[in-house]
N, C-alpha and C positions, 0 to 999 in steps of 0.2 A: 142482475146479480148472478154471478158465478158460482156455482153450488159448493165446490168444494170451496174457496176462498168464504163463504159463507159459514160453512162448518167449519174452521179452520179459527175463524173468528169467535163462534158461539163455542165451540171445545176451549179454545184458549181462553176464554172471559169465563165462562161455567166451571172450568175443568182442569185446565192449566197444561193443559196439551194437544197438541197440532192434530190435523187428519190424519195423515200420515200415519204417527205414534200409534192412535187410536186404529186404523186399520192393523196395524201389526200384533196390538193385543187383542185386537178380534182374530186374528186370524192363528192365530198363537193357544190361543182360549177355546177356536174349533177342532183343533186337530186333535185326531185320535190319539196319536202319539205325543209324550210328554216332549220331546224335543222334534223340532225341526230342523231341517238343514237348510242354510240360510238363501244360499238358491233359489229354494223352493217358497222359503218367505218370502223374499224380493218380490216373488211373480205374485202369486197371491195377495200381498198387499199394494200391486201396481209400483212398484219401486224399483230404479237401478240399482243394482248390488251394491254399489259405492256411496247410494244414498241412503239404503237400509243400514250400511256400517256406522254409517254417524247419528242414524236414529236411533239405533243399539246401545251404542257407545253413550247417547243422552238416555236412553231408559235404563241402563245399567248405575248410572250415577245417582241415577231417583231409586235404588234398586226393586223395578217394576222386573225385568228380566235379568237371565245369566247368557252367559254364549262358554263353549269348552270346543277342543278340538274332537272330533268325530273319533272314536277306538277304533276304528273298524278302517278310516283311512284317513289320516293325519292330513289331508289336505282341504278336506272339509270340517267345516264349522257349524255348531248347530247350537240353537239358541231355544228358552225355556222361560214359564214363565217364573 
């Protein structure tokens, strides 16, 4: 058995959420900072950037997290829990 496929299975029957997800709220939930910049989550939670968008975008609709454009340089995004 494949570990994360395993948690993946026990998160979604438990929990009603992928590893994945759950990596991003842990990793979201350790930072000292209230927002992240999404980059930075990607790597942290093992994830391509384009795969953390649509994991975002499904925890945004569960409203678990936010995302807003960065003040400081509008071309980053950073996400909150």
């Amino acid at each position: 058995m494949w570990l994360p496929g395993a948690l993946d299975a026990y998160l979604g029957h438990q929990h009603g959420l992928t590893h994945a997800e759950y990596q991003v709220l842990r990793w979201l939930s350790m930072s000292e900072e209230s927002d992240v910049h999404m980059t930075q989550l990607a790597a942290g939670a093992g994830v391509t950037p384009s795969h953390l968008s649509r994991i975002v975008t499904r925890m945004e609709k569960k409203l678990w997290v936010t995302r807003r454009s960065d003040s400081g340089d509008a071309r980053r995004t950073l996400a909150r829990l």
